[in-house]
C-alpha positions in Angstrom: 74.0 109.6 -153.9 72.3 108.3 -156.6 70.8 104.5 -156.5 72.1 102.4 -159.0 70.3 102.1 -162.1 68.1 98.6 -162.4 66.5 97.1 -165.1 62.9 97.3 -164.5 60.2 94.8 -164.8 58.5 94.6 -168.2 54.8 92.8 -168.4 54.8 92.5 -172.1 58.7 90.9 -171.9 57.6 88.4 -168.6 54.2 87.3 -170.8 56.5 86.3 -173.8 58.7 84.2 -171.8 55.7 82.7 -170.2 54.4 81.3 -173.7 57.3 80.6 -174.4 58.1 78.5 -171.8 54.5 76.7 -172.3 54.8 76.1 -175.8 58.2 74.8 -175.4 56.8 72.0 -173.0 54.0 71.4 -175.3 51.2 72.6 -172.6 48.2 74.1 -173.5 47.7 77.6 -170.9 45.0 75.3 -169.0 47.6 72.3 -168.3 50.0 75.7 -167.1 47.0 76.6 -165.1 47.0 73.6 -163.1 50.5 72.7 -162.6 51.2 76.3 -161.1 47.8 75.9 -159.1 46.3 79.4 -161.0 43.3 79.8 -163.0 43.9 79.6 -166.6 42.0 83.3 -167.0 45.1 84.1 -165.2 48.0 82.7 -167.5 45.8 84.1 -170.4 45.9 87.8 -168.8 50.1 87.0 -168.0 50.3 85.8 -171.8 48.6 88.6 -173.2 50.1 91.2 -171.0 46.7 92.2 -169.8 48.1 92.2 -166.0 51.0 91.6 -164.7 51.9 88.3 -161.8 52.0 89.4 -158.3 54.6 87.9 -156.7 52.9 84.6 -155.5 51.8 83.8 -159.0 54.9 84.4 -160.7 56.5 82.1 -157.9 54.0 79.4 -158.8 55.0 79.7 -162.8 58.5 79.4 -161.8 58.1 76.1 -160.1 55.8 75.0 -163.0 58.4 75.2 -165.0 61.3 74.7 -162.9 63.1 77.8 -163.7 64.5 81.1 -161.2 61.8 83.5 -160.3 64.6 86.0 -162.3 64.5 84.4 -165.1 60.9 84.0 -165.4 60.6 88.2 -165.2 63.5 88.3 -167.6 65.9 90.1 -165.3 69.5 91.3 -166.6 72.0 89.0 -164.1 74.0 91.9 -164.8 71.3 94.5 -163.4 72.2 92.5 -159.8 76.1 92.6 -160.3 76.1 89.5 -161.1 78.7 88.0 -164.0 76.7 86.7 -167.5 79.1 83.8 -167.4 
């Protein structure tokens, strides 16, 4: 039995969602930086794709900016069944 397919996690797709976000809020990546509680070398390495969040930093963005941990990795709803509704 085959698993079922799954959209995976794409770095470059997550880091413009991230600066998006940002610049949508009007914060500069250091004001980001503190409000999520990470260095601001990080959120420039998210933004540029350089590296990817681990899970504790990507948690932290998502509170930033007061969003679902899914929607900050860009994640299909449909990928988890779910209805785009």
């Amino acid at each position: 039995m085959n698993a079922p397919e799954r959209e995976h996690y794409d770095r470059e797709r997550m880091a413009r969602r991230v600066k998006s976000l940002r610049m949508d809020r009007g914060w500069d990546q250091a004001e980001l930086a503190e409000r999520a509680g990470v260095s601001k070398d990080t959120v420039v390495s998210i933004e540029n794709a350089r590296r990817g969040a681990t899970l504790d930093t990507a948690v932290a963005l998502a509170d930033a900016f007061e969003c679902t941990l899914e929607s900050l990795v860009c994640r299909n709803q449909l990928a988890f069944g779910m209805s785009a509704a």
